[in-house]
N, CA, C and O of each residue as an XYZ file, in Angstrom:
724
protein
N      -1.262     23.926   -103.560
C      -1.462     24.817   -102.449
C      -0.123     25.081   -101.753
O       0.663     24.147   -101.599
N       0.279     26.798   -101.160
C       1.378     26.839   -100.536
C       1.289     26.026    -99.046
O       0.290     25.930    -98.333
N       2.407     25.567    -98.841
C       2.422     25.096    -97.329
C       2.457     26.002    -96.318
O       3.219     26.851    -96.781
N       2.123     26.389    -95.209
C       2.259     26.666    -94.563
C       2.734     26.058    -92.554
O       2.436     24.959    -92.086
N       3.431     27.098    -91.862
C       4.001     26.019    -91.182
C       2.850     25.958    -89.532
O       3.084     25.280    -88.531
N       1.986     26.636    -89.695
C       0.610     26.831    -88.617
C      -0.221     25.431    -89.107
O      -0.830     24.718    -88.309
N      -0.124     25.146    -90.698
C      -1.584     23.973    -90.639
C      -0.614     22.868    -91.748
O      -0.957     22.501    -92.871
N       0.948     22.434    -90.846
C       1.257     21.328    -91.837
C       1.778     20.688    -90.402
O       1.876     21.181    -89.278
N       2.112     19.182    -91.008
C       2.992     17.827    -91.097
C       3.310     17.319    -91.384
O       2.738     17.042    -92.438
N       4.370     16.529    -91.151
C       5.283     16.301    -91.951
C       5.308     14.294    -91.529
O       5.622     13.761    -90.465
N       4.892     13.700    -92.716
C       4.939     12.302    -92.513
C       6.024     11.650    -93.369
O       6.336     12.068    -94.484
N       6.515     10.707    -92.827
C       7.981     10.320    -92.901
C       7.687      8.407    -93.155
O       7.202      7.566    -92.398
N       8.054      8.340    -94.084
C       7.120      6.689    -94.829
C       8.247      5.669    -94.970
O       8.972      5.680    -95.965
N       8.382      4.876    -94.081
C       9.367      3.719    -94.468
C      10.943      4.229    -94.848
O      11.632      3.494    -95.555
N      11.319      5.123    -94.502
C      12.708      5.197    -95.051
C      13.689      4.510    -93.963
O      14.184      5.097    -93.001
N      13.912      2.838    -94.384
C      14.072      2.199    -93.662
C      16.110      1.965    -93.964
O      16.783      2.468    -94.864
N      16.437      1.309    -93.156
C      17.824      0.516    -93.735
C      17.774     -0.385    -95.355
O      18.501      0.011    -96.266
N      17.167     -1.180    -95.486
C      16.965     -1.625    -96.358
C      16.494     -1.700    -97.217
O      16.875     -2.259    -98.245
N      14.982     -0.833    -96.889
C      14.506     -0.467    -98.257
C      15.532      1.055    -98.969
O      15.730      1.074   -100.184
N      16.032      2.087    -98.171
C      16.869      2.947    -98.631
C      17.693      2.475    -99.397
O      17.834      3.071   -100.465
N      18.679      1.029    -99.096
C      19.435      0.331    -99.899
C      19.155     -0.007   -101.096
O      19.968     -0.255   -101.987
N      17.860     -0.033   -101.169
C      17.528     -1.261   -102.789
C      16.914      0.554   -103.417
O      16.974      0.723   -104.635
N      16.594      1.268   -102.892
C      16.484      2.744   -103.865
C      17.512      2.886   -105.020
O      18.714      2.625   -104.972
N      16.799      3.349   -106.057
C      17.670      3.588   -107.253
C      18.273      5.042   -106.781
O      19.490      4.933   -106.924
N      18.060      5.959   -106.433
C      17.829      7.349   -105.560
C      18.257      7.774   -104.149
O      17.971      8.911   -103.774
N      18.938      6.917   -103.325
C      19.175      6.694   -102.116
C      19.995      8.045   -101.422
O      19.766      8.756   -100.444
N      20.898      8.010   -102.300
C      21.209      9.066   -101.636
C      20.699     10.689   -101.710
O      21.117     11.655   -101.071
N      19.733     10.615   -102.643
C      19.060     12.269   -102.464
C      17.812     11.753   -101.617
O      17.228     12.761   -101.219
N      17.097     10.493   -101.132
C      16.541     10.532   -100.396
C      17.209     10.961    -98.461
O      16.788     11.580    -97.484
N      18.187     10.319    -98.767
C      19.339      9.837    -97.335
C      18.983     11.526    -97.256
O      18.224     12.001    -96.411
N      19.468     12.077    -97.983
C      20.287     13.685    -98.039
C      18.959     14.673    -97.528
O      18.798     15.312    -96.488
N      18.127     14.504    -98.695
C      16.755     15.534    -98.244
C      15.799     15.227    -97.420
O      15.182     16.174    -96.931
N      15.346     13.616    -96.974
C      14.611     13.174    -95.886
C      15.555     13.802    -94.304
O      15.093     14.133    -93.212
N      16.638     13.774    -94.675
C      17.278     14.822    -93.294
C      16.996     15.955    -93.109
O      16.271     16.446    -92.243
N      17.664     16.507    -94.069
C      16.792     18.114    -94.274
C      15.519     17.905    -94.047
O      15.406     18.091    -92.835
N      14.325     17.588    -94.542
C      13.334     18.331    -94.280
C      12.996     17.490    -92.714
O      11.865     17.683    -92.268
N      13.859     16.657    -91.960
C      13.790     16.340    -90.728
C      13.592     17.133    -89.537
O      12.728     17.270    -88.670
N      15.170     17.784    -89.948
C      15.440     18.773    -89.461
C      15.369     20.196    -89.396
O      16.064     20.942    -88.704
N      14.269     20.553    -90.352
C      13.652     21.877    -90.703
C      12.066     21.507    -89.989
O      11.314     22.264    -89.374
N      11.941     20.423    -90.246
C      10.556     20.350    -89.273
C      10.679     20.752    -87.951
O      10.082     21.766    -87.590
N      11.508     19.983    -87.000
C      12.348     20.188    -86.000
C      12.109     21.859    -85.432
O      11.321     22.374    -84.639
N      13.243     22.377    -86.302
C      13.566     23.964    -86.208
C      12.344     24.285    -86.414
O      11.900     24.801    -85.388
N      11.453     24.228    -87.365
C       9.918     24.946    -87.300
C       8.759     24.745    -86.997
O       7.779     25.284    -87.511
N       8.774     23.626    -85.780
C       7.884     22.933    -84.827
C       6.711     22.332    -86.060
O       5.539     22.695    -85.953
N       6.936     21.830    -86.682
C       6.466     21.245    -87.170
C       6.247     19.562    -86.809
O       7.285     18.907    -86.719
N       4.939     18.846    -86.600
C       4.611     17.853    -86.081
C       5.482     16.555    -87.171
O       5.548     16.691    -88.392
N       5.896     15.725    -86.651
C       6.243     14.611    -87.381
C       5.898     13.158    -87.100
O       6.109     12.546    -86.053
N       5.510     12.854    -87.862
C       5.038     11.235    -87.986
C       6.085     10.652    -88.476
O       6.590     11.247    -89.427
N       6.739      9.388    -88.048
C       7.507      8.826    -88.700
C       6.604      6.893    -89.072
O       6.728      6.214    -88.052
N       6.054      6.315    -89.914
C       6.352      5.107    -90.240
C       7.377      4.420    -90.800
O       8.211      4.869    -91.586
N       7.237      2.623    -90.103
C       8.207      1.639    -90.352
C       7.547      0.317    -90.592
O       6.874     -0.472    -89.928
N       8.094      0.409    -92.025
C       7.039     -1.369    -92.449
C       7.709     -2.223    -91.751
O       8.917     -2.025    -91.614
N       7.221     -3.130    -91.271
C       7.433     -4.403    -90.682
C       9.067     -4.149    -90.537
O       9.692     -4.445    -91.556
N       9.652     -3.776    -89.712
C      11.254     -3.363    -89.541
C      11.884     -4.648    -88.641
O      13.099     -4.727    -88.464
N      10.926     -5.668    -88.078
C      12.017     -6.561    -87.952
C      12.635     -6.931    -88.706
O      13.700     -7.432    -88.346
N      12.357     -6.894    -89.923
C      12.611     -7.651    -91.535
C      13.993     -6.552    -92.221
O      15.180     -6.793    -92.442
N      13.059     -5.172    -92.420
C      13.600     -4.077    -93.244
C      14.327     -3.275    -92.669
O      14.615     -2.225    -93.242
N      14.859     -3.582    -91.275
C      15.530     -2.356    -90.477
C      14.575     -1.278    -90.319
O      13.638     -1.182    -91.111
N      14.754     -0.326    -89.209
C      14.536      0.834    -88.764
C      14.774      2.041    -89.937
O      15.503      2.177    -90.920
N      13.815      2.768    -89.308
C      13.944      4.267    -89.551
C      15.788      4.648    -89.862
O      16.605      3.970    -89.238
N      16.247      5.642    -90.749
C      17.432      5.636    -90.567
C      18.136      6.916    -89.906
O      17.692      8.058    -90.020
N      19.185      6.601    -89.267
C      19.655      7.427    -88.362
C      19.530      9.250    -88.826
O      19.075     10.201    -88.190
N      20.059      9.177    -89.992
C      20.098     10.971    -90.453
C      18.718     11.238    -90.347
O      18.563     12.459    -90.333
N      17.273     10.422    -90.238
C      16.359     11.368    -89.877
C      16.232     10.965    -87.970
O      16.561     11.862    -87.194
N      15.872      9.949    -87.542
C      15.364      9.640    -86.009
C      16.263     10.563    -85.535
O      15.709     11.420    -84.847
N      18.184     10.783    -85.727
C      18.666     11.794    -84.706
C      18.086     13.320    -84.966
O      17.860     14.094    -84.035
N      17.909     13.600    -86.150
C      17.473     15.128    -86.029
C      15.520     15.463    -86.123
O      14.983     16.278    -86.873
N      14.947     14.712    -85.298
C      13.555     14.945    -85.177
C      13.619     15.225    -83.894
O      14.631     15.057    -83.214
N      12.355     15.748    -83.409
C      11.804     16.085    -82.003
C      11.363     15.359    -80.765
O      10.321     14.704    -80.756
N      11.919     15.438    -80.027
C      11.110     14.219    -78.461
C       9.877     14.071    -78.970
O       9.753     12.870    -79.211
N       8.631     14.804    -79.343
C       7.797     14.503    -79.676
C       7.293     13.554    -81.058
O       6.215     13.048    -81.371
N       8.422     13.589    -81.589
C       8.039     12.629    -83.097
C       7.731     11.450    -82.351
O       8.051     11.200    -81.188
N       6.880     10.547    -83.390
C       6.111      9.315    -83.247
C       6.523      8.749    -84.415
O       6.568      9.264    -85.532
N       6.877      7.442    -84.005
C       7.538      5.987    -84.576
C       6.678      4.939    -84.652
O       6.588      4.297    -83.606
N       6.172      4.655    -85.352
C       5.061      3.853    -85.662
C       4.924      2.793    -86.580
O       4.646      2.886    -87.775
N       5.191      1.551    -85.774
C       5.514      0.293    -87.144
C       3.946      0.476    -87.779
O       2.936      1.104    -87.461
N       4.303     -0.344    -88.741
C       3.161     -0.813    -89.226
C       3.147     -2.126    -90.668
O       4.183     -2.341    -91.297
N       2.015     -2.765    -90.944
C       2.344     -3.839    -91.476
C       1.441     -3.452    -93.014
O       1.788     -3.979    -94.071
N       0.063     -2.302    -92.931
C      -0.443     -2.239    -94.366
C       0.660     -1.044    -94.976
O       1.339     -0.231    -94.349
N       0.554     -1.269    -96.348
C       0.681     -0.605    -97.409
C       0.456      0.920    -97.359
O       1.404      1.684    -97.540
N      -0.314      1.197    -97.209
C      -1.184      2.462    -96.670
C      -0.985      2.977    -95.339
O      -1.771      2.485    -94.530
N      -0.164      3.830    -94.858
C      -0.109      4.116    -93.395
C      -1.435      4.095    -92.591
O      -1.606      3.432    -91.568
N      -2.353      4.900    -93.176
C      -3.766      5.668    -92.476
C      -4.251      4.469    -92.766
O      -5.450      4.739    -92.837
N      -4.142      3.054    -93.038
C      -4.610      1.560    -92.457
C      -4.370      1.187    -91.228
O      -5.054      0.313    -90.696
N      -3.319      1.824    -90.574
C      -2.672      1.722    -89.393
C      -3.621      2.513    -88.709
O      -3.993      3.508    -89.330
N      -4.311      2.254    -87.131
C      -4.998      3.326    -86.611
C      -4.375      4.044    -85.637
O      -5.114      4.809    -85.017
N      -3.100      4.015    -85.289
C      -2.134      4.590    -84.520
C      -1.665      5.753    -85.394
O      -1.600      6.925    -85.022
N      -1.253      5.146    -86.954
C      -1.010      6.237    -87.445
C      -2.577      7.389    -87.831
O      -2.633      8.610    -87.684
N      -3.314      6.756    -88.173
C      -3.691      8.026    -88.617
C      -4.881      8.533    -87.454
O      -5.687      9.388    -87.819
N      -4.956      8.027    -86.168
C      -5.419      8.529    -85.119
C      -4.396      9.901    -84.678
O      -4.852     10.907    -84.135
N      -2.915      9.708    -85.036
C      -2.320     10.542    -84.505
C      -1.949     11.969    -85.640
O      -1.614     13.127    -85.388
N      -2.243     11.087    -87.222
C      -2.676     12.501    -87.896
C      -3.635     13.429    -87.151
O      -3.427     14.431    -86.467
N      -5.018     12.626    -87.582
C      -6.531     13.214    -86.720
C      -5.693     14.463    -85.564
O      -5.587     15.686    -85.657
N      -5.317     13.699    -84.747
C      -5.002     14.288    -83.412
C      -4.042     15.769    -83.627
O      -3.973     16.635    -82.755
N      -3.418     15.839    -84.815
C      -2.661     17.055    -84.485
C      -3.786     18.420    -85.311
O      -3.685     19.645    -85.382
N      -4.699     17.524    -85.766
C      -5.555     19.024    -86.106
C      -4.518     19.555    -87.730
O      -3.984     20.610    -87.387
N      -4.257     19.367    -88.623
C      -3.108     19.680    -89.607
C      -4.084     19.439    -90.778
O      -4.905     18.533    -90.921
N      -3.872     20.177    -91.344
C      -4.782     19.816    -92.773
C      -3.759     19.432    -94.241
O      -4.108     18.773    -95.221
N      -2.546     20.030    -94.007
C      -1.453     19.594    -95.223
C      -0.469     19.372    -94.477
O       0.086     19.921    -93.525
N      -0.255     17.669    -95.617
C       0.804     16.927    -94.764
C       1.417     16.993    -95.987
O       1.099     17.220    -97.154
N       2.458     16.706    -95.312
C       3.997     16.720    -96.198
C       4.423     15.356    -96.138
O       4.416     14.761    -95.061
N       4.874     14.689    -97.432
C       5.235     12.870    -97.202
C       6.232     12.995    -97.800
O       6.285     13.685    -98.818
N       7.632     12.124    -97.125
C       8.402     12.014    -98.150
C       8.816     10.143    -97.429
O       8.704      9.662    -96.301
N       9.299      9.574    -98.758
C       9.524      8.289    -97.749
C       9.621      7.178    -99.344
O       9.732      7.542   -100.515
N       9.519      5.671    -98.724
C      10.425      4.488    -99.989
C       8.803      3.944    -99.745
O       8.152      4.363    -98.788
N       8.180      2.853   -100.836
C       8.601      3.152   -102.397
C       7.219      4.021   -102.596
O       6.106      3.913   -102.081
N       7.822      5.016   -103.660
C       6.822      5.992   -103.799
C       5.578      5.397   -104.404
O       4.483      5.960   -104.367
N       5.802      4.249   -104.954
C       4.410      3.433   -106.168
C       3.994      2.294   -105.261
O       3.464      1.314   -105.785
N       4.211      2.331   -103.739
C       3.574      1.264   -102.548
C       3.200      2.038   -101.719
O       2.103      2.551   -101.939
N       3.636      2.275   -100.966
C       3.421      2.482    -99.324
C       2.771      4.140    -99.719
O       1.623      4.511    -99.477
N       3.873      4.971   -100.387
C       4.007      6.586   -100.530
C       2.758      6.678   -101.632
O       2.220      7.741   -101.322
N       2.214      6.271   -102.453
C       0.733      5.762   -103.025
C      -0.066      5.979   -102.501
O      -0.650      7.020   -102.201
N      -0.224      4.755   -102.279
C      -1.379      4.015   -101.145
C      -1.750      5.268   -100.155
O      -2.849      5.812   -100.264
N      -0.496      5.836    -98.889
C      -0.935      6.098    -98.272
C      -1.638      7.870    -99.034
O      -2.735      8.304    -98.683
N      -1.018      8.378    -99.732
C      -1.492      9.836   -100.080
C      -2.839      9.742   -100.874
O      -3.814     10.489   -100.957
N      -2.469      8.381   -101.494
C      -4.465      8.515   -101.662
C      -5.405      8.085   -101.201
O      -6.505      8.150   -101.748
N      -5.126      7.405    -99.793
C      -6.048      7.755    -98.675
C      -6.189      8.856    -98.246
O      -7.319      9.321    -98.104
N      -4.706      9.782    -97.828
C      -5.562     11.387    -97.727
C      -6.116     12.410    -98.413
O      -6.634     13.430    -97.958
N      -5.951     12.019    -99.719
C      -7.046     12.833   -100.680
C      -7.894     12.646   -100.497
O      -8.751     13.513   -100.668
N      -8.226     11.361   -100.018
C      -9.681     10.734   -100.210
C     -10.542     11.250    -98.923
O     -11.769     11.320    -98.861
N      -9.511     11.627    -97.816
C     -10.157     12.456    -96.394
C     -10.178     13.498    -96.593
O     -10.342     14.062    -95.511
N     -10.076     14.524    -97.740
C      -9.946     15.792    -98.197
C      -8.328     16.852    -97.507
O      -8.344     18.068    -97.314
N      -7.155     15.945    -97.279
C      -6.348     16.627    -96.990
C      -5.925     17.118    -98.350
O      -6.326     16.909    -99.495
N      -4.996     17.826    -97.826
C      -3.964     18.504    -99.039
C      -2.657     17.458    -99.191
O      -2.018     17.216    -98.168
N      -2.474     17.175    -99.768
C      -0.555     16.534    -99.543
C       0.327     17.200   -100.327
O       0.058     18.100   -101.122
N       0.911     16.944   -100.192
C       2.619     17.586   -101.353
C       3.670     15.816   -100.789
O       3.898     15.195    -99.751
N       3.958     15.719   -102.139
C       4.853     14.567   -101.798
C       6.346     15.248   -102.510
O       6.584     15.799   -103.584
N       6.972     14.977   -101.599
C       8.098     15.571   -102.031
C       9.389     14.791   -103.013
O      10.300     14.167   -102.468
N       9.328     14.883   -103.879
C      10.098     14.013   -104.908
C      11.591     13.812   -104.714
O      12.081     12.862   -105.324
N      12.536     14.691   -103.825
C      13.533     14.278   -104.009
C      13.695     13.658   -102.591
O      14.751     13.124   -102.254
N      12.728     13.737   -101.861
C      13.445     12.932   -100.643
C      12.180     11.543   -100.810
O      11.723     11.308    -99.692
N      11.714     10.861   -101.622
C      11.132      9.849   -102.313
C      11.601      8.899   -103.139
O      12.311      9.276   -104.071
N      11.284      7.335   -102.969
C      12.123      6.858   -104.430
C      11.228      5.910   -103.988
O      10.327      5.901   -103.148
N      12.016      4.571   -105.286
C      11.332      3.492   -105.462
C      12.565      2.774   -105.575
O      13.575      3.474   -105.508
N      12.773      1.150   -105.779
C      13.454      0.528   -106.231
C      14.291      1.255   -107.707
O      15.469      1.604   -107.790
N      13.214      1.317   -108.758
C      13.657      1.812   -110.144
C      12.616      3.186   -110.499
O      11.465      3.508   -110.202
N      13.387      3.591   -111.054
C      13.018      5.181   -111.499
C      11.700      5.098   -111.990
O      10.793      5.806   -111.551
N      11.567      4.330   -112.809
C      10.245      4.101   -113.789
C       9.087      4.080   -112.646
O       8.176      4.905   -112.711
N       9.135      3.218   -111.704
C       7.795      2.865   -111.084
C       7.632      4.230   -110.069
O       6.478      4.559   -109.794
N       8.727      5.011   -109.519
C       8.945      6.085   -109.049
C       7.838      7.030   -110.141
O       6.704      7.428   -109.874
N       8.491      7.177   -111.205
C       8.068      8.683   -111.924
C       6.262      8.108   -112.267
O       5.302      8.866   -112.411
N       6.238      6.711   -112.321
C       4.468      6.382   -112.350
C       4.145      7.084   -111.486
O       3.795      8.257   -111.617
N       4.215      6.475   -110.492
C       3.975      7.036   -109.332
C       3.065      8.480   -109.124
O       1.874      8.778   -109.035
N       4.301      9.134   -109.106
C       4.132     10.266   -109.477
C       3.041     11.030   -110.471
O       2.203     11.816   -110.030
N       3.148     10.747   -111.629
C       2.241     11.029   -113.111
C       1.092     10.835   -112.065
O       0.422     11.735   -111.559
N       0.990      9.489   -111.835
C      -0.831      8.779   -110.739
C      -1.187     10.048   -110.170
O      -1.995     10.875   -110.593
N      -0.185     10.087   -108.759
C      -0.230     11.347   -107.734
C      -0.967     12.409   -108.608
O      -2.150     12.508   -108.933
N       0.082     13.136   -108.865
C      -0.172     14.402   -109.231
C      -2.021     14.705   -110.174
O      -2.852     15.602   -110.029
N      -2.000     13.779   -110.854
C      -3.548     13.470   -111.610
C      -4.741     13.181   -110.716
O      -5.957     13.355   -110.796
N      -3.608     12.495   -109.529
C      -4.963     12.408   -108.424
C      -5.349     13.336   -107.238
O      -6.218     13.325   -106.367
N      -4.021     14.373   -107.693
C      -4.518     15.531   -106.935
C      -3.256     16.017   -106.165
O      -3.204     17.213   -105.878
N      -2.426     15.350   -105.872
C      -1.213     15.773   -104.814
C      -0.214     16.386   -105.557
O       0.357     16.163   -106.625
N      -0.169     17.228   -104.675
C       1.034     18.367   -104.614
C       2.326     17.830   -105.163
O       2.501     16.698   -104.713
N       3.374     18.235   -106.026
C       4.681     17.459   -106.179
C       5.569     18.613   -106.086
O       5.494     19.600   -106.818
N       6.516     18.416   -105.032
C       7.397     19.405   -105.011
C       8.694     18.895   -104.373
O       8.775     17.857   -103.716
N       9.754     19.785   -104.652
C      11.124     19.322   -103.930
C      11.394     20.037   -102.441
O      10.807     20.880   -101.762
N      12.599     19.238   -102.311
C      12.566     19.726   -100.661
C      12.787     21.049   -100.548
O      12.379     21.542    -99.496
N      13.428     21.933   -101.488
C      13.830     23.406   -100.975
C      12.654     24.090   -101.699
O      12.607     25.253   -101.297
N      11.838     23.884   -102.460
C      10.509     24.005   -102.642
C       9.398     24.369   -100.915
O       9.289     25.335   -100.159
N       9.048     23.562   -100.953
C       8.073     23.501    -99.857
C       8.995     23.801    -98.638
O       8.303     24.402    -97.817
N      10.172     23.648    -98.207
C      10.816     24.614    -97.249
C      10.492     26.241    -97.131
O       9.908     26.904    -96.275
N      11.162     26.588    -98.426
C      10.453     28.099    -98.615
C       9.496     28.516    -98.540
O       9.390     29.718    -98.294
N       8.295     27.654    -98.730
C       7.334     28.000    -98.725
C       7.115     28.345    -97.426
O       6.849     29.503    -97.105
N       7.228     27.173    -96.412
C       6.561     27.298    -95.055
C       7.619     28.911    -94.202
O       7.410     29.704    -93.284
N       8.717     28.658    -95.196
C       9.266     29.782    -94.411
C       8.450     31.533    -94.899
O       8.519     32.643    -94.371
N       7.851     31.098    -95.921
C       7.574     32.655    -96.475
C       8.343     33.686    -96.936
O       7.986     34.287    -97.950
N       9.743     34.109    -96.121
C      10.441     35.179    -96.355
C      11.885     35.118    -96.107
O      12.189     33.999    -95.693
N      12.855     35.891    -96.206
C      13.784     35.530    -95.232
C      14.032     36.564    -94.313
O      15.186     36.939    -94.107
N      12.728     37.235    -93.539
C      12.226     37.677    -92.370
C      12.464     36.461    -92.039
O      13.650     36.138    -91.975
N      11.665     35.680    -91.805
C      11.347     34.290    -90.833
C      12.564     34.377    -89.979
O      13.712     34.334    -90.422
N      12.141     34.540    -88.353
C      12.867     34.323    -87.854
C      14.175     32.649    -87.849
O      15.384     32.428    -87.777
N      13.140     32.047    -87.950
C      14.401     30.390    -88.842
C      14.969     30.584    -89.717
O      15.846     29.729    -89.840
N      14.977     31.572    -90.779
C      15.010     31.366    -92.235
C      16.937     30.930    -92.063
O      17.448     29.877    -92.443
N      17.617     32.035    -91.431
C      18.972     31.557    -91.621
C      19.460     29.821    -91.278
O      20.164     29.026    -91.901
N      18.786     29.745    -90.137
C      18.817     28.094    -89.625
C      18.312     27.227    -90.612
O      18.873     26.143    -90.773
N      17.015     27.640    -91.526
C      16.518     26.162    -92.370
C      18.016     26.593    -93.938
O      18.651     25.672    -94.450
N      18.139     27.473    -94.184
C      18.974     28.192    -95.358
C      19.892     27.424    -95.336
O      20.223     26.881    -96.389
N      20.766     27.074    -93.808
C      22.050     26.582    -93.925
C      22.132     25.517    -94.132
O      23.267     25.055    -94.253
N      20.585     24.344    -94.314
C      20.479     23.218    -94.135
C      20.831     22.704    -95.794
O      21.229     21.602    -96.171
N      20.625     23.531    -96.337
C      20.342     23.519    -98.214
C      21.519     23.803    -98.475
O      21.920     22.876    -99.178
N      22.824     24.984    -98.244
C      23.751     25.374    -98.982
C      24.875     24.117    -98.911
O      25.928     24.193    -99.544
């Protein structure tokens, strides 16, 4: 399904200090979990951010928390599955959004778990593969194969950017454009 930027959100999964570190992938996560930070941002798009147990794993990392919105929400949590958390997914519920956008560490735990709980609530997802990883590639691209068979969207970040932008009418379009070149 195309995204659109009236009925999406954008959930943001553990991309912690340390788990970013042990990514085989780190830096196209580092790189495109910013971008699509900061295109949420610019296109009022709602953001959820989770953090597994971060006394342990460090925080959220800086290239996304500085470029999100006063309104983003930071939300530890200790299951596997975000929407186990009822903070988090009380505050999905709450924005009214029917396709969420996930990008976040490790795609075959947490980024799993949680997208097939929202299939299972009849959302839409798109998990976005390049701002996603795992420790090692292999359990990453499982991952994935699972996902996609179980229904979720797989796309890259300048993928589903365009989309929500539609044209390059869009009044943002030059602002999200410059984020990619």
């Amino acid at each position: 399904m195309i995204n659109n930027t009236e009925n999406s959100l954008l959930l943001i999964i553990d991309i912690q200090e340390k788990l970013l570190n042990a990514a085989y992938n780190k830096e196209s996560i580092a790189k495109n979990s910013e971008i699509l930070s900061k295109s949420a941002s610019i296109l009022e798009i709602p953001t959820i951010i989770s953090e597994q147990y971060p006394k342990g794993l460090g925080f959220t990392i800086n290239n996304i928390k500085d470029n999100v919105s006063d309104t983003t929400l930071i939300i530890e949590k200790t299951s596997f599955s975000a929407l186990e958390e009822d903070a988090i997914y009380k505050a999905i519920k709450k924005q009214k959004k029917k396709q969420i956008i996930i990008c976040g560490i490790e795609t075959h735990i947490c980024v799993y778990q949680t997208i097939i709980s929202l299939l299972k609530k009849g959302y839409d997802v798109s998990i976005i593969i390049d701002a996603s990883g795992s420790r090692s590639e292999f359990q990453h691209n499982n991952a994935l194969n699972m996902l996609q068979k179980a229904g979720a969207n797989i796309k890259t970040t300048e993928m589903v950017l365009f989309e929500l932008l539609k044209s390059s009418k869009h009044p943002k379009f030059k602002e999200v454009q410059n984020l990619i070149k």
